[in-house]
mmCIF file of the N, C-alpha and C atoms, coordinates in Angstrom:
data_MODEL
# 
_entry.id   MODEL 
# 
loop_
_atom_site.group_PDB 
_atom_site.id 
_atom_site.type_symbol 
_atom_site.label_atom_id 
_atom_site.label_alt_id 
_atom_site.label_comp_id 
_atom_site.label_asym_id 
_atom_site.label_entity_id 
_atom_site.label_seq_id 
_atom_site.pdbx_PDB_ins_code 
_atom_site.Cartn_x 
_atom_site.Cartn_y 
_atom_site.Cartn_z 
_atom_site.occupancy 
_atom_site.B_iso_or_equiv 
_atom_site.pdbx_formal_charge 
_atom_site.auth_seq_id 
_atom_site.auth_comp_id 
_atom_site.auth_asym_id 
_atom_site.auth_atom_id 
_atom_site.pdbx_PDB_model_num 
ATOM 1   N N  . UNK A 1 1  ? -33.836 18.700  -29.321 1.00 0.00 ? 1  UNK A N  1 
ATOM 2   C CA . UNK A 1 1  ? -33.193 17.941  -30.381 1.00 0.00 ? 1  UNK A CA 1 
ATOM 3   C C  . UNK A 1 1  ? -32.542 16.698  -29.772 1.00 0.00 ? 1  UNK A C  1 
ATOM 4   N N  . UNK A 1 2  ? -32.704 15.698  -30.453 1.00 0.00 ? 2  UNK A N  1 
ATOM 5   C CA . UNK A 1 2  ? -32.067 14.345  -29.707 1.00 0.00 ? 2  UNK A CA 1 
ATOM 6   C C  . UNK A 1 2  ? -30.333 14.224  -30.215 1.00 0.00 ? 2  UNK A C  1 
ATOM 7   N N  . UNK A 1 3  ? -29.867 13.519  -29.521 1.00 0.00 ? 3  UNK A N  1 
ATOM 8   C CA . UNK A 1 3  ? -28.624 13.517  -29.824 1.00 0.00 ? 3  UNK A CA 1 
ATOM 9   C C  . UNK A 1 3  ? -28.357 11.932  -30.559 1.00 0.00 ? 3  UNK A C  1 
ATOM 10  N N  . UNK A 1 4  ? -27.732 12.069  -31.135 1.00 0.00 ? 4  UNK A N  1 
ATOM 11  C CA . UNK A 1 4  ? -27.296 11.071  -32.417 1.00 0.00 ? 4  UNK A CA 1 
ATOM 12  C C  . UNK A 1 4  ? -25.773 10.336  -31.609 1.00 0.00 ? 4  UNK A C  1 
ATOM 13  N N  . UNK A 1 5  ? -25.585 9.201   -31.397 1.00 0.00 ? 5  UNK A N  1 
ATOM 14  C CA . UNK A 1 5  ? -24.629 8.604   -30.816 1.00 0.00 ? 5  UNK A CA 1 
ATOM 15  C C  . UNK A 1 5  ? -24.467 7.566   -32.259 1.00 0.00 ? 5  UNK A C  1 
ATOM 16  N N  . UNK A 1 6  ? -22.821 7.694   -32.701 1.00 0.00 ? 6  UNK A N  1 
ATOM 17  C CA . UNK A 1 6  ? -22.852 6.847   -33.768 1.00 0.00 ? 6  UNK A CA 1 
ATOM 18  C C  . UNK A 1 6  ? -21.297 6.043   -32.769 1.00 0.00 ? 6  UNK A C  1 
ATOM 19  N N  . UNK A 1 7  ? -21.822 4.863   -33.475 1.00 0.00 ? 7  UNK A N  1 
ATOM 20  C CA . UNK A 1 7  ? -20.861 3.755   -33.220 1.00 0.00 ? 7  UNK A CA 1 
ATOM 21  C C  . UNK A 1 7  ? -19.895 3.476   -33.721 1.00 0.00 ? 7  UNK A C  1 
ATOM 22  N N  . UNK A 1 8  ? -18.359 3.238   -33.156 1.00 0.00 ? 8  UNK A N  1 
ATOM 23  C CA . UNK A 1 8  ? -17.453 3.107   -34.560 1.00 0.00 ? 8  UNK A CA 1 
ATOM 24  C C  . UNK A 1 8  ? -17.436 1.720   -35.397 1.00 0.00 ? 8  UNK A C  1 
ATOM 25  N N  . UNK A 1 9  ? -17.196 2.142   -36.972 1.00 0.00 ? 9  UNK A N  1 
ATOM 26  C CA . UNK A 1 9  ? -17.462 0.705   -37.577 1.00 0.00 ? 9  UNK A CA 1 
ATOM 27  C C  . UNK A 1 9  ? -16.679 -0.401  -36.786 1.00 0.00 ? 9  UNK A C  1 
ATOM 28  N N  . UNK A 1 10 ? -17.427 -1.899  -36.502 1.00 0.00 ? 10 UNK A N  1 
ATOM 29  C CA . UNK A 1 10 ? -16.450 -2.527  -36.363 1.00 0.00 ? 10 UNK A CA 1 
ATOM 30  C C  . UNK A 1 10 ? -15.387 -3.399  -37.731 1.00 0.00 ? 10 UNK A C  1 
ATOM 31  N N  . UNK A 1 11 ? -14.349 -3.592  -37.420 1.00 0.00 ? 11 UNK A N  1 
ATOM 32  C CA . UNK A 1 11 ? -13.626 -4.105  -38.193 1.00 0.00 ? 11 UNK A CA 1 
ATOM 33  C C  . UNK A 1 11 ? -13.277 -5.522  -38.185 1.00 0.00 ? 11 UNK A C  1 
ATOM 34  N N  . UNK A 1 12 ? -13.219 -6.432  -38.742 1.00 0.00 ? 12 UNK A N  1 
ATOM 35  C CA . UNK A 1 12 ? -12.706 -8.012  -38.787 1.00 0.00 ? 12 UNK A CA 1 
ATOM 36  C C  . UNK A 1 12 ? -11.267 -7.672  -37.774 1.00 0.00 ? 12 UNK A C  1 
ATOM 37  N N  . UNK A 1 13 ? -11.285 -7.266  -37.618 1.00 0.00 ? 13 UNK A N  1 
ATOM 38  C CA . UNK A 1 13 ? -9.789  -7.945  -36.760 1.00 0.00 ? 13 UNK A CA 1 
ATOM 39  C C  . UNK A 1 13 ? -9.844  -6.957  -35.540 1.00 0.00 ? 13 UNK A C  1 
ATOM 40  N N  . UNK A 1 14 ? -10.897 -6.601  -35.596 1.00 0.00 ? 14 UNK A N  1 
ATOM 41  C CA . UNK A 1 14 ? -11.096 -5.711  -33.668 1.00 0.00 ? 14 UNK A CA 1 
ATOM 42  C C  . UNK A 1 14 ? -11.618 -6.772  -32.797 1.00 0.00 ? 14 UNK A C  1 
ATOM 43  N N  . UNK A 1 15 ? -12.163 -8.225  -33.135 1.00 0.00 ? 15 UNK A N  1 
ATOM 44  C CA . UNK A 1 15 ? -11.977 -9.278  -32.641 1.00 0.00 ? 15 UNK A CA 1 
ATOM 45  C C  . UNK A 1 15 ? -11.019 -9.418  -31.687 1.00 0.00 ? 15 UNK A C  1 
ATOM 46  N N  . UNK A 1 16 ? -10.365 -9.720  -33.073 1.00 0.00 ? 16 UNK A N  1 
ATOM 47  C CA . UNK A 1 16 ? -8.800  -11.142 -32.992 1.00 0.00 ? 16 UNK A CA 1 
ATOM 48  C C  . UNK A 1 16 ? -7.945  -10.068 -32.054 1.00 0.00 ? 16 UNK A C  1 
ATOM 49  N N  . UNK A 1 17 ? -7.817  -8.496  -31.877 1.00 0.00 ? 17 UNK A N  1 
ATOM 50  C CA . UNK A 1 17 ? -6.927  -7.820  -30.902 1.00 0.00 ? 17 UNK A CA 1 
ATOM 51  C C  . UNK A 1 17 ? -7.472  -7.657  -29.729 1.00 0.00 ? 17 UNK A C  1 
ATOM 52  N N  . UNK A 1 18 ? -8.982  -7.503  -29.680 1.00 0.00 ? 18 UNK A N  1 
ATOM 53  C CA . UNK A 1 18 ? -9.330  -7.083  -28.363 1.00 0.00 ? 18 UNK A CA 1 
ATOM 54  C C  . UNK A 1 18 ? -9.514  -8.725  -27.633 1.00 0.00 ? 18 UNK A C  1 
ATOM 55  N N  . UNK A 1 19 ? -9.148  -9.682  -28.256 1.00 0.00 ? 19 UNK A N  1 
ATOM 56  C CA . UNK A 1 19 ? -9.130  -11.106 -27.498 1.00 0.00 ? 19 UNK A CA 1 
ATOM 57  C C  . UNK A 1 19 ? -7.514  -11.393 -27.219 1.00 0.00 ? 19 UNK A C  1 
ATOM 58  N N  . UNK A 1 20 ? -7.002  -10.658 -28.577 1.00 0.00 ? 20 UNK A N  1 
ATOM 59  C CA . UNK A 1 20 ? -4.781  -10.994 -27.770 1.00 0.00 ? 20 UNK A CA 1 
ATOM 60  C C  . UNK A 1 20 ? -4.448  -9.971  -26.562 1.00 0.00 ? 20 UNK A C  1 
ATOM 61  N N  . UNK A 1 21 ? -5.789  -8.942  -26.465 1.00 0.00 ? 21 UNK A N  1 
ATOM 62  C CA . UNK A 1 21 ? -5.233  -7.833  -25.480 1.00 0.00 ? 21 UNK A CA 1 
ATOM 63  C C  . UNK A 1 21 ? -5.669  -8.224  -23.663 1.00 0.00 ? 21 UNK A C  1 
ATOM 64  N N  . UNK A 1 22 ? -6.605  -9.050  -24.124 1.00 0.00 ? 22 UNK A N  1 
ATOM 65  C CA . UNK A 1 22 ? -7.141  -9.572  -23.325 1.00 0.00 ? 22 UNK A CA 1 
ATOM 66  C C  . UNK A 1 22 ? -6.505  -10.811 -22.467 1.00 0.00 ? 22 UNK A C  1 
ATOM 67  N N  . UNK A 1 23 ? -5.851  -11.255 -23.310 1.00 0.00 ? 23 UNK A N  1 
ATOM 68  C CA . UNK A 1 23 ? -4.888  -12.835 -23.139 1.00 0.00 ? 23 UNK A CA 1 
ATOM 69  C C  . UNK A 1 23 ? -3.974  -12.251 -22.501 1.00 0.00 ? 23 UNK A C  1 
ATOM 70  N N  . UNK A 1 24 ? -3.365  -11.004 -22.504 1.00 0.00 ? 24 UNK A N  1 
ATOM 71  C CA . UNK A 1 24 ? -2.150  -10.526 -22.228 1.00 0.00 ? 24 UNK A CA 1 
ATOM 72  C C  . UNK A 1 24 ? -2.451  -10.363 -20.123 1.00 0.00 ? 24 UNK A C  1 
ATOM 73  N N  . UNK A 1 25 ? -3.246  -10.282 -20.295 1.00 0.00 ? 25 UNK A N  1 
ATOM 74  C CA . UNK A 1 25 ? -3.621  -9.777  -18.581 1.00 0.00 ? 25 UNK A CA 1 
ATOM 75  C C  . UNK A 1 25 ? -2.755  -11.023 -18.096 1.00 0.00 ? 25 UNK A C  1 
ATOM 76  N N  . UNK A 1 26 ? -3.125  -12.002 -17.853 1.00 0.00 ? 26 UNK A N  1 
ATOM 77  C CA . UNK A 1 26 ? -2.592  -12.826 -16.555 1.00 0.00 ? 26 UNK A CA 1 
ATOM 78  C C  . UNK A 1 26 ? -1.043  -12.970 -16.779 1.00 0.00 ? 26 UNK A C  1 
ATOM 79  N N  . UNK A 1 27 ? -0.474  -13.027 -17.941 1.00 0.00 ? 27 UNK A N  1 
ATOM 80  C CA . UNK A 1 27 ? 1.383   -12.948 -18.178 1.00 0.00 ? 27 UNK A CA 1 
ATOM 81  C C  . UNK A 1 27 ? 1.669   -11.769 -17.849 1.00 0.00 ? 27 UNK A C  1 
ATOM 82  N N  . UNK A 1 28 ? 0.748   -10.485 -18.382 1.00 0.00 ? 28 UNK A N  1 
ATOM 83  C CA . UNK A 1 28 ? 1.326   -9.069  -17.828 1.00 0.00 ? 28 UNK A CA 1 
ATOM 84  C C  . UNK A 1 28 ? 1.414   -8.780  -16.493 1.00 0.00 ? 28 UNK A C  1 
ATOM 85  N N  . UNK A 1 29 ? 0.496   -9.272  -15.631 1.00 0.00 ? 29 UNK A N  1 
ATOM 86  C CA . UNK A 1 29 ? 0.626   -9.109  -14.555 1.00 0.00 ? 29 UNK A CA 1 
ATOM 87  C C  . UNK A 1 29 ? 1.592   -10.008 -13.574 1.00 0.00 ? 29 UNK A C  1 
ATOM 88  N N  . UNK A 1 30 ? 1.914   -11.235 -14.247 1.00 0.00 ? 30 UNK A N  1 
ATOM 89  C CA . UNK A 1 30 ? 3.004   -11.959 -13.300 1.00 0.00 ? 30 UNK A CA 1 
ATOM 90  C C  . UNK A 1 30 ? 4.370   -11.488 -13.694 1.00 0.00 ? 30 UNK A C  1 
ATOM 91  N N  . UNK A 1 31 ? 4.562   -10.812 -14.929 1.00 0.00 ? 31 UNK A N  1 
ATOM 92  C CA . UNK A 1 31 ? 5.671   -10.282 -15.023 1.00 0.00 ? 31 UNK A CA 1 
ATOM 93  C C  . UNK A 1 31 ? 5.731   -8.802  -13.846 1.00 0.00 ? 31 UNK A C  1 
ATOM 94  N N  . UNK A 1 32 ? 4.562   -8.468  -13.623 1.00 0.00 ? 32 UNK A N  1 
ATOM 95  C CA . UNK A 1 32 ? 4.688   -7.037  -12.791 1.00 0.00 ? 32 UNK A CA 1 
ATOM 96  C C  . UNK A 1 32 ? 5.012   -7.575  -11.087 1.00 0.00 ? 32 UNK A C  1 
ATOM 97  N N  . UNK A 1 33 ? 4.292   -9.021  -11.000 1.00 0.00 ? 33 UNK A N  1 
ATOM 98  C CA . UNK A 1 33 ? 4.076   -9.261  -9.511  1.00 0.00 ? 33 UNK A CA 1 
ATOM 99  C C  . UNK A 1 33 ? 5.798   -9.667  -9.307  1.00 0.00 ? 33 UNK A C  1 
ATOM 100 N N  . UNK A 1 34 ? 6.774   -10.444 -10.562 1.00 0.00 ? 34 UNK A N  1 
ATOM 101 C CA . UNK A 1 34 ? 8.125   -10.748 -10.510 1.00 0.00 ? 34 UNK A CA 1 
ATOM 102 C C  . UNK A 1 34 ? 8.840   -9.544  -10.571 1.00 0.00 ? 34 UNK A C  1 
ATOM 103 N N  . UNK A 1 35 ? 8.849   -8.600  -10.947 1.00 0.00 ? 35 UNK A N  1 
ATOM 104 C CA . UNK A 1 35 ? 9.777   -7.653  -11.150 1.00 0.00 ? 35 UNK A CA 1 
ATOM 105 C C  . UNK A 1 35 ? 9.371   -7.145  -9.398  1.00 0.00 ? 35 UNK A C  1 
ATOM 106 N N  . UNK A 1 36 ? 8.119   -7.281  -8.786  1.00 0.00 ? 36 UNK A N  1 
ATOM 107 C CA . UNK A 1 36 ? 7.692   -6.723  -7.240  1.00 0.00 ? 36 UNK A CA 1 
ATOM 108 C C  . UNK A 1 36 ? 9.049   -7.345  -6.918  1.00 0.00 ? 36 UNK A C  1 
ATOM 109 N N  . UNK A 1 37 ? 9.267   -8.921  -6.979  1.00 0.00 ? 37 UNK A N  1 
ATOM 110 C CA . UNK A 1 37 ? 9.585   -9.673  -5.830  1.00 0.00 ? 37 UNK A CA 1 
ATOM 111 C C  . UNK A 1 37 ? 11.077  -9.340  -6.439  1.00 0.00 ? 37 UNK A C  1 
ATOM 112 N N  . UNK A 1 38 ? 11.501  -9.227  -7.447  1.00 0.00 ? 38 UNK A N  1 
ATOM 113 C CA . UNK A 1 38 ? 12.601  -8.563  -7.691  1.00 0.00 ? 38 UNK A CA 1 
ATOM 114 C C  . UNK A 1 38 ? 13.401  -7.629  -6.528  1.00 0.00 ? 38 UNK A C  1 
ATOM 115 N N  . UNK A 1 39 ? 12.478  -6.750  -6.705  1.00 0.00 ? 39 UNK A N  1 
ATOM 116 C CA . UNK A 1 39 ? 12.834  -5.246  -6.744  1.00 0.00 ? 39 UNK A CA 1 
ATOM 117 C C  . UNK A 1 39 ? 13.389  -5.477  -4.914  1.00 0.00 ? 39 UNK A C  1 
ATOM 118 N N  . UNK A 1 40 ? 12.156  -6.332  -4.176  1.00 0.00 ? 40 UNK A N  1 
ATOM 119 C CA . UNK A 1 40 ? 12.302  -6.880  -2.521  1.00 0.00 ? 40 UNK A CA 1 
ATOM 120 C C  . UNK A 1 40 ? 12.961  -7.056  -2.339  1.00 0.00 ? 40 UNK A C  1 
ATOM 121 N N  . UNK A 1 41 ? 14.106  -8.279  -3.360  1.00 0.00 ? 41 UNK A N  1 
ATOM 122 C CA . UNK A 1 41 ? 15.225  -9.390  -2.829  1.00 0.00 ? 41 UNK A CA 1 
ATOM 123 C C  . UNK A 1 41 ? 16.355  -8.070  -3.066  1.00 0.00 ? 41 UNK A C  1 
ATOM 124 N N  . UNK A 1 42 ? 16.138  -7.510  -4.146  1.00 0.00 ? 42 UNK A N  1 
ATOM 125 C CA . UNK A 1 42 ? 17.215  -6.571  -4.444  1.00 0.00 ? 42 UNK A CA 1 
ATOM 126 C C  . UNK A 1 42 ? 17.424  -5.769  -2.953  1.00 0.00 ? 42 UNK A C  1 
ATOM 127 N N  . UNK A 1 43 ? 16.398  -4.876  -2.612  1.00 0.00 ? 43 UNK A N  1 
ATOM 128 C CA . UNK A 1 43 ? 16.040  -4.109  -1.506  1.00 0.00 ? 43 UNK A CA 1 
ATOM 129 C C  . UNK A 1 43 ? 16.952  -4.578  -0.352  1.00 0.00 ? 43 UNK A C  1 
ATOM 130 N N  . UNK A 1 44 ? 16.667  -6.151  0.071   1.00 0.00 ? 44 UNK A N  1 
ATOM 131 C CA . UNK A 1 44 ? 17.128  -6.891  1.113   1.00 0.00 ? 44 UNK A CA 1 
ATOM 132 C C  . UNK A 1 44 ? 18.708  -7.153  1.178   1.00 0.00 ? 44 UNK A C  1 
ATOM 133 N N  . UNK A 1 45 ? 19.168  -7.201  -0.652  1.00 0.00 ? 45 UNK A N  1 
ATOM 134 C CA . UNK A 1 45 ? 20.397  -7.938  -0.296  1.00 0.00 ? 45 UNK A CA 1 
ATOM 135 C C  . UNK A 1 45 ? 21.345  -6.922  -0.863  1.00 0.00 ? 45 UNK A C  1 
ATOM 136 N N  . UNK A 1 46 ? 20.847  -5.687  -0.750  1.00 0.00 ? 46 UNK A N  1 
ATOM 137 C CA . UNK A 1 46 ? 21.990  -5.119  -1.939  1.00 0.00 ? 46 UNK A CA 1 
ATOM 138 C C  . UNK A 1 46 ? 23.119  -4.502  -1.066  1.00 0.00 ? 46 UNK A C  1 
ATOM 139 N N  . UNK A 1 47 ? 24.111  -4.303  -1.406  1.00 0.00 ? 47 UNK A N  1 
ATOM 140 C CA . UNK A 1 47 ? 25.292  -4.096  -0.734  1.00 0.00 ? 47 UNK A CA 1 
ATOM 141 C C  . UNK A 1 47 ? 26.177  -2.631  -1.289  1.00 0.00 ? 47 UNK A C  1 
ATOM 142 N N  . UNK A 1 48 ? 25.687  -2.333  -2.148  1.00 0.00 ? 48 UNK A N  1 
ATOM 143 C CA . UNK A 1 48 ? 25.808  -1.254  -2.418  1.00 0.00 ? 48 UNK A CA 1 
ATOM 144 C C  . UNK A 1 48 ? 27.031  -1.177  -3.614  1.00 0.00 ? 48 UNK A C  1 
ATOM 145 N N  . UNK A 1 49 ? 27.319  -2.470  -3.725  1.00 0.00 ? 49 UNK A N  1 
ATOM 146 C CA . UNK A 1 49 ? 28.567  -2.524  -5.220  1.00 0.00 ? 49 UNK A CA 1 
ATOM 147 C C  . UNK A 1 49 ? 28.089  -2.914  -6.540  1.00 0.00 ? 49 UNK A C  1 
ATOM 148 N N  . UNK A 1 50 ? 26.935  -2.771  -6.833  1.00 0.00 ? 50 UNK A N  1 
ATOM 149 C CA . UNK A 1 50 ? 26.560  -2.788  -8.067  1.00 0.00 ? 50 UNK A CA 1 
ATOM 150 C C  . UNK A 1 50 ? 25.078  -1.551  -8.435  1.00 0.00 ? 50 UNK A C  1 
ATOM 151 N N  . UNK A 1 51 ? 25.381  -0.630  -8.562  1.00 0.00 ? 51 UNK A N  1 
ATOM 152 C CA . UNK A 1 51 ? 24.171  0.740   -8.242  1.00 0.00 ? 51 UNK A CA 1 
ATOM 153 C C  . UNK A 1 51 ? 23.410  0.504   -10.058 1.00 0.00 ? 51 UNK A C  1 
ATOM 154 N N  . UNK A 1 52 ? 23.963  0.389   -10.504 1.00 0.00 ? 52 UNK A N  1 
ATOM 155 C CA . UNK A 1 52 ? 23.677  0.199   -12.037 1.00 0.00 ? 52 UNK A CA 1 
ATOM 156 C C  . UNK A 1 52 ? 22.614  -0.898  -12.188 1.00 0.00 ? 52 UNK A C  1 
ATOM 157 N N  . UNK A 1 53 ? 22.960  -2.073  -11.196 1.00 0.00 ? 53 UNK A N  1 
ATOM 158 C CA . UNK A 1 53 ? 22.078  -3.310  -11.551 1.00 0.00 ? 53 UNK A CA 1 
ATOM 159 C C  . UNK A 1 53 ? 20.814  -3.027  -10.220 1.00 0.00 ? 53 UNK A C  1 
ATOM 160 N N  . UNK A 1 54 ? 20.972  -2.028  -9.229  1.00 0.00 ? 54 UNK A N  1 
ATOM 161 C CA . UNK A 1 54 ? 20.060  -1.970  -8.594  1.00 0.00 ? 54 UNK A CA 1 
ATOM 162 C C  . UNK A 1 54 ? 18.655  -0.640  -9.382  1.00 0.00 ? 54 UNK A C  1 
ATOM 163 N N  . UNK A 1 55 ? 19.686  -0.206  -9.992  1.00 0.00 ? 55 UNK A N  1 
ATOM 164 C CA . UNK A 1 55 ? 18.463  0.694   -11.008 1.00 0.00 ? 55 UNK A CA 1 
ATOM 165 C C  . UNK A 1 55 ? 17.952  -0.016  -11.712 1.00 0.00 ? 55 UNK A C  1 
ATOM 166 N N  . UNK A 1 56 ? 18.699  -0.686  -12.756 1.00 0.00 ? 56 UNK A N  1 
ATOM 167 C CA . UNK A 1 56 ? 17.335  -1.212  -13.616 1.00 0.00 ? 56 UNK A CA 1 
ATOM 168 C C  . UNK A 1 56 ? 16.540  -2.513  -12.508 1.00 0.00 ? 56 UNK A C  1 
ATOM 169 N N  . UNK A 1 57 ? 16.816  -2.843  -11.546 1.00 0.00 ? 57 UNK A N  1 
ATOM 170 C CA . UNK A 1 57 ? 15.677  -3.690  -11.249 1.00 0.00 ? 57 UNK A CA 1 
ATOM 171 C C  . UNK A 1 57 ? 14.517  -2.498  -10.635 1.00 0.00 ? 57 UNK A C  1 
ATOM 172 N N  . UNK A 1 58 ? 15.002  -1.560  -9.952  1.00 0.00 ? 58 UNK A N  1 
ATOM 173 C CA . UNK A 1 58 ? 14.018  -0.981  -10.076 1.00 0.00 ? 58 UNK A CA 1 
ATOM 174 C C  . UNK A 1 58 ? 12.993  -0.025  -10.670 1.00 0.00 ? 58 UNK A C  1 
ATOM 175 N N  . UNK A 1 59 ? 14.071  -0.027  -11.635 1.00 0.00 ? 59 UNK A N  1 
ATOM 176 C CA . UNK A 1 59 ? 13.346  1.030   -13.088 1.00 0.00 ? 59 UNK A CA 1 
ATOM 177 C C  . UNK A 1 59 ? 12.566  0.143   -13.468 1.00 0.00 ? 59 UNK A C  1 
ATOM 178 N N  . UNK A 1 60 ? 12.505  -1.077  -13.508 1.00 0.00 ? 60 UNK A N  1 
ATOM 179 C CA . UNK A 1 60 ? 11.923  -2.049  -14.456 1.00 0.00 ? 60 UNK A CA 1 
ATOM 180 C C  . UNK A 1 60 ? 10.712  -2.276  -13.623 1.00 0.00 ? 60 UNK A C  1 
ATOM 181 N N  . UNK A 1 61 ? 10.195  -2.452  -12.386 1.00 0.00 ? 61 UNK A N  1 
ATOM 182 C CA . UNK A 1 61 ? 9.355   -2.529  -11.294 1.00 0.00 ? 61 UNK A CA 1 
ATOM 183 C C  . UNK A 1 61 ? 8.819   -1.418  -11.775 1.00 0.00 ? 61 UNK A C  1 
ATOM 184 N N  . UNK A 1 62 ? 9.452   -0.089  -11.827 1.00 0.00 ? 62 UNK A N  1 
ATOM 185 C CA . UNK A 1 62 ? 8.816   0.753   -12.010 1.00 0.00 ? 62 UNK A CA 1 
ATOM 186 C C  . UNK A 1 62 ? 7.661   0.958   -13.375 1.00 0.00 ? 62 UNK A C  1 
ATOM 187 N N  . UNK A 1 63 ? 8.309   0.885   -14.474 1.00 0.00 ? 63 UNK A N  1 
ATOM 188 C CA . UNK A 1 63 ? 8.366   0.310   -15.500 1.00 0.00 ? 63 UNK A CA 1 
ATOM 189 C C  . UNK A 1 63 ? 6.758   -0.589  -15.979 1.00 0.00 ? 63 UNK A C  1 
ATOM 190 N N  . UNK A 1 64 ? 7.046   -1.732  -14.802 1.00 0.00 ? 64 UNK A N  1 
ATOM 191 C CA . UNK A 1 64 ? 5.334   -2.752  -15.185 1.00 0.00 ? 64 UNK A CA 1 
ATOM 192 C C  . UNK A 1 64 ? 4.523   -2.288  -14.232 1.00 0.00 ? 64 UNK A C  1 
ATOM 193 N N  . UNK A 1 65 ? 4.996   -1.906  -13.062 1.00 0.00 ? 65 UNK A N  1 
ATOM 194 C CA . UNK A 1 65 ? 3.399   -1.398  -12.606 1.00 0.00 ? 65 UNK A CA 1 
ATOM 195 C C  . UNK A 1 65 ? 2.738   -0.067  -13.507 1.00 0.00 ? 65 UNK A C  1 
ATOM 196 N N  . UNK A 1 66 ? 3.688   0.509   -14.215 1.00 0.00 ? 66 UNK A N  1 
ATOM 197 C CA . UNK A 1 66 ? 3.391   1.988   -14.992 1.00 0.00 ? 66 UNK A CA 1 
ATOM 198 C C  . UNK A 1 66 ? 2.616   0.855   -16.394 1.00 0.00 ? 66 UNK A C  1 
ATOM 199 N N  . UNK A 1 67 ? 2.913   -0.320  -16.485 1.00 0.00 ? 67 UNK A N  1 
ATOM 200 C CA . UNK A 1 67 ? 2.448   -1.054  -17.961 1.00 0.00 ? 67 UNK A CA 1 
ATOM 201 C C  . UNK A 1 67 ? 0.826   -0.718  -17.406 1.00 0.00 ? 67 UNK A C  1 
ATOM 202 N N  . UNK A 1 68 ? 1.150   -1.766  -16.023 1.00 0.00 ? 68 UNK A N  1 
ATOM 203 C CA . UNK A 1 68 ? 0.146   -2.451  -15.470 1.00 0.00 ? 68 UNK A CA 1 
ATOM 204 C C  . UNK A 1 68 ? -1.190  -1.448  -15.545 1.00 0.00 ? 68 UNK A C  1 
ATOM 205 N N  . UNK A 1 69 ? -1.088  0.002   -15.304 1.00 0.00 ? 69 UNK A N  1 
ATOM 206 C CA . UNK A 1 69 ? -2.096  0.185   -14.729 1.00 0.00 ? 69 UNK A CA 1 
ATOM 207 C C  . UNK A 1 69 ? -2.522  0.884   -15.955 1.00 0.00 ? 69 UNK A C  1 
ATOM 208 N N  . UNK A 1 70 ? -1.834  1.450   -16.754 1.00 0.00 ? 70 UNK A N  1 
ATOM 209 C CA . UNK A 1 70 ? -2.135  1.774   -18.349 1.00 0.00 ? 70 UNK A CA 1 
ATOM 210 C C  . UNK A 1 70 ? -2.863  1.058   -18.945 1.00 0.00 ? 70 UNK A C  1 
ATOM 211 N N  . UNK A 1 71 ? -2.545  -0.569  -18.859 1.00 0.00 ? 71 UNK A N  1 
ATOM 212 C CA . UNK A 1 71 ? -3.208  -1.677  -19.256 1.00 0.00 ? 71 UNK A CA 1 
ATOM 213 C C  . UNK A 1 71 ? -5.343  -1.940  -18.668 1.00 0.00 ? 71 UNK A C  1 
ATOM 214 N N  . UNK A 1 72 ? -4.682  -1.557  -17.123 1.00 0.00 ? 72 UNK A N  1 
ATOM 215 C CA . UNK A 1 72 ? -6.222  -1.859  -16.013 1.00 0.00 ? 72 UNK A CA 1 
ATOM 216 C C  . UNK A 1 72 ? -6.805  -0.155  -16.868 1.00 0.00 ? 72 UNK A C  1 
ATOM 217 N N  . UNK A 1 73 ? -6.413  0.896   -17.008 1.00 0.00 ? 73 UNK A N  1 
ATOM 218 C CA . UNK A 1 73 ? -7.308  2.128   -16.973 1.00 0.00 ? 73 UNK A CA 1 
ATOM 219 C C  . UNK A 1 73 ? -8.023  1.875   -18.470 1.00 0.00 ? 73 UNK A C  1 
ATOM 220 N N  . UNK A 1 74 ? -7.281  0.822   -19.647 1.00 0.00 ? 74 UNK A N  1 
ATOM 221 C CA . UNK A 1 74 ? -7.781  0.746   -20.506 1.00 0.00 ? 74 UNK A CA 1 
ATOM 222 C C  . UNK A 1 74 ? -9.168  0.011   -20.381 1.00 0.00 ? 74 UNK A C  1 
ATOM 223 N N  . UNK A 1 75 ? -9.196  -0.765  -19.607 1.00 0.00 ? 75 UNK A N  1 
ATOM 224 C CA . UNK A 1 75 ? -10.662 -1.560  -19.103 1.00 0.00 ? 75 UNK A CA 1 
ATOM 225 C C  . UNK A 1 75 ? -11.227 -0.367  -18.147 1.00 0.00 ? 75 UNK A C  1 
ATOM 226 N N  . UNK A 1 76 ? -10.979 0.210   -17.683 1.00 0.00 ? 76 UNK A N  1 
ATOM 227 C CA . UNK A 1 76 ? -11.550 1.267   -16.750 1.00 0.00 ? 76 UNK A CA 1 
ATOM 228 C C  . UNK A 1 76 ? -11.717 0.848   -15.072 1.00 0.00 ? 76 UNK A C  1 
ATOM 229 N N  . UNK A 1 77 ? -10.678 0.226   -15.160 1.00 0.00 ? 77 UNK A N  1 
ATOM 230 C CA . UNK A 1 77 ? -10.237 -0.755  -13.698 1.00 0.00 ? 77 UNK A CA 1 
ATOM 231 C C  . UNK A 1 77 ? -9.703  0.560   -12.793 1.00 0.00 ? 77 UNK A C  1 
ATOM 232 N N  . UNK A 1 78 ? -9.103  1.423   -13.519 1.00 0.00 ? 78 UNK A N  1 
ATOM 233 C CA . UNK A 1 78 ? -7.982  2.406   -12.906 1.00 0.00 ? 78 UNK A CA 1 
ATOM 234 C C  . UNK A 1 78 ? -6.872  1.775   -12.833 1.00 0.00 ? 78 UNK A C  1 
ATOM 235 N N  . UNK A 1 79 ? -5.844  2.607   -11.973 1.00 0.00 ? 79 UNK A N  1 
ATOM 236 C CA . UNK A 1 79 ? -4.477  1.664   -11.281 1.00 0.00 ? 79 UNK A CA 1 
ATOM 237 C C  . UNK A 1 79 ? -4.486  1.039   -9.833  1.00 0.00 ? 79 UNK A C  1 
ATOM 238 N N  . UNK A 1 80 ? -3.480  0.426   -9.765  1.00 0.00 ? 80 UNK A N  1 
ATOM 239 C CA . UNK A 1 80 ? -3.156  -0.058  -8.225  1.00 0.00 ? 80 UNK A CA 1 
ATOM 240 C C  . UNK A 1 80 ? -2.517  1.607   -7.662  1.00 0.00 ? 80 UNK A C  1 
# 
């Protein structure tokens, strides 16, 4: 018996998203490569009197590379 592969309908506006999702790559990723260089300077200069502002820089690092690679596995890139 052959197997039947059906396609999903396309829709007018699976376009217009899979081209804004697409646009999003090169800003998504310089926001991930800034929160890197963030997270470095933080690393380098922190002194240990502000623990609150050293979490979220690195929650937030944490944060876009977790966007980032959600984003790449949707193309089937995988992650970094």
């Amino acid at each position: 018996m052959e197997k039947i592969t059906t396609l999903p309908v396309k829709r007018p506006w699976d376009k217009k998203y899979a081209e804004a999702y697409r646009e999003m790559e090169g800003p998504l990723r310089d926001c991930v490569q800034m929160a890197r260089i963030a997270a470095d300077l933080m690393n380098d200069t922190d002194n240990g009197t502000n623990p609150k502002l050293v979490f979220a820089v690195f929650h937030l690092r944490d944060m876009m590379e977790s966007l980032e690679q959600r984003y790449r596995a949707d193309f089937g890139e995988g992650g970094t």
